[in-house]
Backbone bond lengths (Angstrom), bond angles and torsions (degrees), N, CA, C in turn:
res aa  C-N    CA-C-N  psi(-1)  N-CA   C-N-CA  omega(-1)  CA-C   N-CA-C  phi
1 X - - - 1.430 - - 1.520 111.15 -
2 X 1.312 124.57 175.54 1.061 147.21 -179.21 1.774 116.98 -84.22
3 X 1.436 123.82 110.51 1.339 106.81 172.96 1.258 122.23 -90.05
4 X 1.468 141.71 -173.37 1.015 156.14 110.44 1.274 161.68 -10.38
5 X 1.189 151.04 19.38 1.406 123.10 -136.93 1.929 93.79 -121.26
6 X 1.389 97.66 121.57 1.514 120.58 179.57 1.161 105.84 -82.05
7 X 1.396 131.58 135.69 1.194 164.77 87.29 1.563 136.53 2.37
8 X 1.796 140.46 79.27 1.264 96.94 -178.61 1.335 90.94 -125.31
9 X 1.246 121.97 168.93 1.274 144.00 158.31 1.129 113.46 84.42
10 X 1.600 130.28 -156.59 1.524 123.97 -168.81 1.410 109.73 -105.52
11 X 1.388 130.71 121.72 1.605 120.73 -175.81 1.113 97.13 -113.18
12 X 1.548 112.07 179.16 1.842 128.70 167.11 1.261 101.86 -140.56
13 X 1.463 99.54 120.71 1.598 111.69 179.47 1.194 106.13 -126.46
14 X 1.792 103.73 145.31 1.532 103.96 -152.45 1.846 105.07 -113.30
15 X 1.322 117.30 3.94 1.336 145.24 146.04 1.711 132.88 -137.94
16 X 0.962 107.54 -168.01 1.441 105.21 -158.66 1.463 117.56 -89.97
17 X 1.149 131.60 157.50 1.055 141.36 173.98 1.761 125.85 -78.23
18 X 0.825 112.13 96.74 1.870 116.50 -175.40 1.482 124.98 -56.66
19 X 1.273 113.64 78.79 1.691 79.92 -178.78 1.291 130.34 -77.23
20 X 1.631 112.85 174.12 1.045 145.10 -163.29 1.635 122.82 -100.08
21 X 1.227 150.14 129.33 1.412 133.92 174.17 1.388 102.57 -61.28
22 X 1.238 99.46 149.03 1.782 109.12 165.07 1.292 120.48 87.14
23 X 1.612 132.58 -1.04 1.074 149.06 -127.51 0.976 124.01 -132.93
24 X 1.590 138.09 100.82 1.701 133.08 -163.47 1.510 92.40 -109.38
25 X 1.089 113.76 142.55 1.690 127.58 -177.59 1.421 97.44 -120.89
26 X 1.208 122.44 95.56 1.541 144.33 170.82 1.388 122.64 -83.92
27 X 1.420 120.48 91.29 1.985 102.02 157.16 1.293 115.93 -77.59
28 X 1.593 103.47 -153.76 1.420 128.56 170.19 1.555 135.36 -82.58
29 X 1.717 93.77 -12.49 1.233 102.32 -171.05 1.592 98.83 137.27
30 X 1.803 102.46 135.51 1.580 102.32 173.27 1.507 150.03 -70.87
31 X 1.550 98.47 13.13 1.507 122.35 161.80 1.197 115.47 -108.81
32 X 1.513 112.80 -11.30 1.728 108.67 -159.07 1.205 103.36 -109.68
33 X 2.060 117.87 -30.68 1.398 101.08 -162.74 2.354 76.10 -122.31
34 X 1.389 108.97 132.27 1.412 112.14 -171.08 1.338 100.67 -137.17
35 X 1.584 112.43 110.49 1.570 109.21 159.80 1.924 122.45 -91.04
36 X 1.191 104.86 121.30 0.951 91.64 -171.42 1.516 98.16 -112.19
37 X 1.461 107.24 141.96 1.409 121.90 -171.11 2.030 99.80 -110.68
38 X 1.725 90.32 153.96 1.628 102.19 -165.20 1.397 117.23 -104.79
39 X 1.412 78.47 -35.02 1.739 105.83 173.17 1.379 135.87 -55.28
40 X 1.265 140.87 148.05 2.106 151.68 178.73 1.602 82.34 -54.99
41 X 1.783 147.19 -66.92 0.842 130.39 -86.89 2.029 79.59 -122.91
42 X 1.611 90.68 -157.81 1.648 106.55 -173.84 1.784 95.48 -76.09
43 X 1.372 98.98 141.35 1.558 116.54 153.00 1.477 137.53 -40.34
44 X 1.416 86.74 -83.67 1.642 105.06 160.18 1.635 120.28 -119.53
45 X 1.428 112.08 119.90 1.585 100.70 -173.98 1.228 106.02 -130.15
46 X 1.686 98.02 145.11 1.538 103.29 175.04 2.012 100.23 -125.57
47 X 0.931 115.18 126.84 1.312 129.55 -178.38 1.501 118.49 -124.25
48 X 1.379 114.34 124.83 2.052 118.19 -163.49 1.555 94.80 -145.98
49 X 1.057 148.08 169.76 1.717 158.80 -150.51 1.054 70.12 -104.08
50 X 1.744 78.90 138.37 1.984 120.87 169.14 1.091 93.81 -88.88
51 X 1.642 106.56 141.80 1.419 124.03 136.33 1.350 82.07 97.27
52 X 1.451 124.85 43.43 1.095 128.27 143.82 1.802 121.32 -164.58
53 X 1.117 148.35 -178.42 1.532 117.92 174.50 1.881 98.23 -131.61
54 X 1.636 103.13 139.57 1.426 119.85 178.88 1.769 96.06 -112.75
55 X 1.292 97.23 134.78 1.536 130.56 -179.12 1.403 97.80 -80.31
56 X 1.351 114.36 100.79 1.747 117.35 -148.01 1.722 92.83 -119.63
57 X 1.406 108.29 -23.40 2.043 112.00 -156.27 1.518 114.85 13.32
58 X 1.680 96.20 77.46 1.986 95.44 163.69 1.788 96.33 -123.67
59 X 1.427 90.22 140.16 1.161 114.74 168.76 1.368 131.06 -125.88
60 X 1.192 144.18 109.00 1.269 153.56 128.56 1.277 122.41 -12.00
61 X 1.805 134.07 122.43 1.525 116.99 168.96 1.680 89.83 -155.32
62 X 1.087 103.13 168.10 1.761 131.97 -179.79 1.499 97.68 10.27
63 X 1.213 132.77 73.62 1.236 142.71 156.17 1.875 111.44 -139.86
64 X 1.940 103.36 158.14 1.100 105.54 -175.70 1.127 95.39 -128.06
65 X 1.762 93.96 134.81 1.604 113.58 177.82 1.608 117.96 -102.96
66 X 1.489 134.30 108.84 1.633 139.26 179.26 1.114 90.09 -111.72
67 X 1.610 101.13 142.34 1.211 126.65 137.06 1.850 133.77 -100.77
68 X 1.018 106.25 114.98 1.863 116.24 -156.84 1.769 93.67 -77.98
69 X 1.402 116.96 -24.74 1.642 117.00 -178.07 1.475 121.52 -101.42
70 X 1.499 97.42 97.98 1.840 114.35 166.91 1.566 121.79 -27.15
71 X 1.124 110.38 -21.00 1.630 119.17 -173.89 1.639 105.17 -85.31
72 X 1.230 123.40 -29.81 1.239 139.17 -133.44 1.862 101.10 -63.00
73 X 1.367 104.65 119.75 1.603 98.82 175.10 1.547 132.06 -101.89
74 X 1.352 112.95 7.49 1.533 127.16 -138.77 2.025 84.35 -129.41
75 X 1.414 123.65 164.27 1.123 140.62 -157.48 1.785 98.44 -109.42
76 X 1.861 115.96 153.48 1.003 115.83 -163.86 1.672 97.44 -81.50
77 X 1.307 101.35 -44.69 2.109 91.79 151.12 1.550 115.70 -113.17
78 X 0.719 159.40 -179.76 1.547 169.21 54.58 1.586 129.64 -39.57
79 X 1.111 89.21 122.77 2.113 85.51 -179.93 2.195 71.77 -132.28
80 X 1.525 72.35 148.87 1.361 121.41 155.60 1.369 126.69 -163.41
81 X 2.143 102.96 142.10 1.286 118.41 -136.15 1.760 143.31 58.17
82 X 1.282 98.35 -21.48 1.922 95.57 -165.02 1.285 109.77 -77.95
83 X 0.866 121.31 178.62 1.525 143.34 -164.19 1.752 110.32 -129.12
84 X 1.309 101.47 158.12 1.735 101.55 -173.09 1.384 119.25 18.18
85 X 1.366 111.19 90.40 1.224 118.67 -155.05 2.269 86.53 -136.70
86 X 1.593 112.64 158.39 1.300 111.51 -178.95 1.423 97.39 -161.09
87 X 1.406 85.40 162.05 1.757 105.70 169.06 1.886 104.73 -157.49
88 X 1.231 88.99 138.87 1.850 89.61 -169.95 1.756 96.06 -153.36
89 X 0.994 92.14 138.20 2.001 111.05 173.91 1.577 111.53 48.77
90 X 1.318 113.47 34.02 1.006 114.50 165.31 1.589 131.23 -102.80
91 X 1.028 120.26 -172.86 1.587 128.50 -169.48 1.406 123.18 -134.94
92 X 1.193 144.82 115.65 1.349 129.60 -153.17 1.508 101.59 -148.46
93 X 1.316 120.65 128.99 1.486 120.83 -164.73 1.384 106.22 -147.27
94 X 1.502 143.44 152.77 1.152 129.26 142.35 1.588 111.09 107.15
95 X 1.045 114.80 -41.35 1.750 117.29 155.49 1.577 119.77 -49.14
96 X 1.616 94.53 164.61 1.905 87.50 170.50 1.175 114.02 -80.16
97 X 1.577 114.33 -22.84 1.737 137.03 -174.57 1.862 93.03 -102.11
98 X 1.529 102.80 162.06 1.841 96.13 150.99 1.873 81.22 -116.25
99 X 1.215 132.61 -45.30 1.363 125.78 -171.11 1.437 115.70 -133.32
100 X 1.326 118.13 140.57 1.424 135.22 -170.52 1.489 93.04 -104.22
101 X 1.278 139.54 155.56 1.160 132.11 107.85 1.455 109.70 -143.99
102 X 1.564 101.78 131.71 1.850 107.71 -155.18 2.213 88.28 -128.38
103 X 1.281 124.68 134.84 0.926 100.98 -135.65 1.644 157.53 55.12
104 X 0.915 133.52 -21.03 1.352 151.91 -162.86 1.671 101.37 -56.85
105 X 1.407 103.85 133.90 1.952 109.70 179.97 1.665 86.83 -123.76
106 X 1.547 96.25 154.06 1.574 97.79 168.80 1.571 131.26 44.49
107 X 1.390 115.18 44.73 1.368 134.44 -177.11 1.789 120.04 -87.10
108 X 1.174 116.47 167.40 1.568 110.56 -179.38 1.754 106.00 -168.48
109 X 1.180 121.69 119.73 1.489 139.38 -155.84 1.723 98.62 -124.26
110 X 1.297 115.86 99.23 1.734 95.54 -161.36 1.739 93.75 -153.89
111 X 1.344 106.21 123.19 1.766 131.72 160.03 1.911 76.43 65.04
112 X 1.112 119.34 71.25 1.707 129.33 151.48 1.700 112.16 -106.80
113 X 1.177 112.79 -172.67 1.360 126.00 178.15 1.411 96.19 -164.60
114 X 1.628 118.99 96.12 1.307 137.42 127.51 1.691 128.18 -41.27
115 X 1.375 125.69 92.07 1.089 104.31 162.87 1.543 130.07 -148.53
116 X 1.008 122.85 165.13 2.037 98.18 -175.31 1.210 126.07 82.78
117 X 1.421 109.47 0.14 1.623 98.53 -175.36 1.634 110.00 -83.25
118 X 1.105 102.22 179.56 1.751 111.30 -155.20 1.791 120.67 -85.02
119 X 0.991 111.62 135.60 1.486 123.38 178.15 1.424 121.17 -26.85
120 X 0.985 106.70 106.70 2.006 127.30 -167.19 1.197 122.92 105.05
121 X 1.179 109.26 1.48 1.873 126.14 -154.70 1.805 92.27 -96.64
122 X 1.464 107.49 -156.10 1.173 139.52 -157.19 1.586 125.94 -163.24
123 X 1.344 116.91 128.62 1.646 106.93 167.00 1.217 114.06 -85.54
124 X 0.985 130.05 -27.88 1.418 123.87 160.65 1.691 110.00 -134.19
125 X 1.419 114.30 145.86 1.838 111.11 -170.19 1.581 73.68 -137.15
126 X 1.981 104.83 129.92 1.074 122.62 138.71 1.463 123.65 -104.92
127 X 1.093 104.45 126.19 1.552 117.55 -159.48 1.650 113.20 -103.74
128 X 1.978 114.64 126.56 1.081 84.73 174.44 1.567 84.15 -167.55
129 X 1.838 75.40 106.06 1.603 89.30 161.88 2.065 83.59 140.71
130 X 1.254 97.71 -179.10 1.751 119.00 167.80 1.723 109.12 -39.23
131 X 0.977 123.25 -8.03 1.664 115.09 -158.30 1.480 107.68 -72.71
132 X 1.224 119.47 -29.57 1.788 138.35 -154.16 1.916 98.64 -117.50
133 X 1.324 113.34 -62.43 1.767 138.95 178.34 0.990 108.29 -97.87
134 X 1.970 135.03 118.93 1.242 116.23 176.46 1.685 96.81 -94.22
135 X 1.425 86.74 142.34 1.761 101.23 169.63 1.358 104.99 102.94
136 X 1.858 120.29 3.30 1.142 113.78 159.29 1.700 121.23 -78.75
137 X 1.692 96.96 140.43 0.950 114.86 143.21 1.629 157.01 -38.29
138 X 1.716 162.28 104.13 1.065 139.90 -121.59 1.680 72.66 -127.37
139 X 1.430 93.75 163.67 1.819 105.34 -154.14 1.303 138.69 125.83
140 X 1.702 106.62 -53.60 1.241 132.79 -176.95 1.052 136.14 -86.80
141 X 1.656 122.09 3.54 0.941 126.71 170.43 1.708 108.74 -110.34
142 X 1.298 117.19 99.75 1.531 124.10 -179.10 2.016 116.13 -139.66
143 X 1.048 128.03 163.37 1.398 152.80 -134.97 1.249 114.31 -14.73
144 X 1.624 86.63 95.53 1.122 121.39 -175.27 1.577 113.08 -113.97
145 X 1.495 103.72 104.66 1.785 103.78 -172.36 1.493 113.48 -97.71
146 X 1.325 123.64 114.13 1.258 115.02 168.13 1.923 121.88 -125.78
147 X 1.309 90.27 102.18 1.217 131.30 -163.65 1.903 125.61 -91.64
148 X 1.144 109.20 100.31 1.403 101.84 174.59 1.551 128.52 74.89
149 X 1.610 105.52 33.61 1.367 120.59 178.81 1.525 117.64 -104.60
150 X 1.672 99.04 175.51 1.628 99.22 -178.18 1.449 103.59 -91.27
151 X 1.097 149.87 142.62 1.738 111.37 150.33 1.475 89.05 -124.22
152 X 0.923 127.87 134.21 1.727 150.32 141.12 1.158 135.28 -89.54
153 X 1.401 135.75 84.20 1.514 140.49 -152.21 1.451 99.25 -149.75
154 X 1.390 109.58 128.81 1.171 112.98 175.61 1.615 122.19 -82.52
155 X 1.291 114.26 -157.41 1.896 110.51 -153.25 1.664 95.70 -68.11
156 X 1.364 121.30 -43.92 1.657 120.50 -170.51 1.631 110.54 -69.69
157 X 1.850 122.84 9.77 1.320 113.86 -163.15 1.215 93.49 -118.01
158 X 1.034 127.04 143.57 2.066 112.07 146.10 1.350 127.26 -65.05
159 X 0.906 163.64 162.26 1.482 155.76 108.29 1.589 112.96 -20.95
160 X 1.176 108.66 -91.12 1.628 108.59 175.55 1.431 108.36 -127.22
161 X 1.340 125.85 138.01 1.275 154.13 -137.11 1.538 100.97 -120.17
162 X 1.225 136.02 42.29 1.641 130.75 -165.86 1.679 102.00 -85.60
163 X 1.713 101.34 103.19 1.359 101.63 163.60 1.864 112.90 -87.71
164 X 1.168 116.72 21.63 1.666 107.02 172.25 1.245 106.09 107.15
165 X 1.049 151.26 -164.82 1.492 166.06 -76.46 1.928 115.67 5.43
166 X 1.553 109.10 -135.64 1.209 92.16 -167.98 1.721 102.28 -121.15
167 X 1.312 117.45 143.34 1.563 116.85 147.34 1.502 100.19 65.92
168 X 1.601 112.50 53.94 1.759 122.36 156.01 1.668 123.47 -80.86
169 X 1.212 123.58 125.30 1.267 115.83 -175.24 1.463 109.58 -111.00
170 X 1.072 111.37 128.82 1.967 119.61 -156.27 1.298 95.59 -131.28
171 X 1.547 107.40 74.26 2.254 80.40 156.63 2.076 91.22 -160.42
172 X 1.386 79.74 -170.90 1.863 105.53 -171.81 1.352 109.42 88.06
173 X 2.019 116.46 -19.26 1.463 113.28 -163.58 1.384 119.71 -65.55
174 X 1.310 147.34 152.90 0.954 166.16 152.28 1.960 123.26 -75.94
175 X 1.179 109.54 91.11 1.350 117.39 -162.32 1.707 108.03 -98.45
C-alpha cells in the first residue's frame, strides 16, 4: 500500500528531499503548509534508471514549494524514470522549473499553481530525450495529464515546455 507522511507548517530545507516508493507527502494546504528550499538544486526529487520505467507511486498534494535562491537551476520536483507519479493542490514558485518529469510514465499535474519561476526555465518541462538526463533515451516520457492548473510566468518563462514523447493531455489550464 501507499503511505503517508504529513507535513505541517512552514520549514527551510537546505537540500532536497528524496523520494521514496509508495509514498504521498501530504500538507495542510498550499499557503498553510510551505517548504521553502535554499538551495541551486531540485526541491523534491525522485530519481530511478533511464531508459527504462520503475513503478515508484510518489505523490505530492496540498503543499507549497519556494525557492528563496535567485541562482536556483533545478525544478520544485523532478522525477526521472518513475512511474505513477502525482502532484495535486499544490503551489510551486521560485525554481527555474516548478516540475520536471524527464522519463516519467503514467503522470498527473492537477488544480496546482505554477508561478515565478526563473528566466529560461519552465512551469512545467516535459522532457524527452538527453536534454535534462545525459544518456537518456527519447520515448519515455508518455501519459502525462496536466489538467486544471494555474501557470503564471512571465515573458522569459514558458508555461509548459513539451519536448515530445507519447500521449500528453494538456487542457482546463489557465495561463
Amino acid at each position: 500500500g501507499i503511505g503517508h507522511v504529513y507535513v505541517q507548517g512552514d520549514l527551510t530545507c537546505t537540500g532536497p528531499i528524496t523520494a521514496a516508493k509508495n509514498i504521498t507527502l501530504i500538507g495542510d494546504g498550499k499557503r498553510s503548509t510551505v517548504l521553502t528550499f535554499t538551495h541551486t538544486g531540485d526541491g523534491i526529487k525522485s530519481t530511478w534508471p533511464i531508459n527504462s520505467s520503475t513503478a515508484v507511486h510518489f505523490y505530492v498534494k496540498d503543499l507549497g514549494l519556494t525557492c528563496s535562491n535567485g541562482s536556483n537551476t533545478g525544478a520544485g520536483f523532478a522525477d526521472v524514470g518513475g512511474s505513477y507519479i502525482g502532484m495535486e493542490g499544490c503551489a510551486v514558485n521560485g525554481f527555474k522549473y516548478g516540475v520536471i518529469f524527464d522519463q516519467t510514465e503514467i503522470a498527473y499535474l492537477e488544480k496546482n499553481n505554477f508561478e515565478s519561476q526563473l528566466a529560461g526555465g519552465a512551469g512545467v518541462w516535459l522532457v524527452d530525450g538527453p536534454q535534462h538526463t545525459v544518456g537518456a533515451n527519447p520515448g519515455f516520457t508518455n501519459r502525462i495529464s496536466i489538467k486544471d492548473n494555474q501557470i503564471n510566468q512571465d515573458a522569459t518563462v514558458y508555461g509548459i515546455a513539451d519536448d515530445g514523447g507519447y500521449i500528453h493531455e494538456i487542457e482546463g489550464n489557465n495561463f
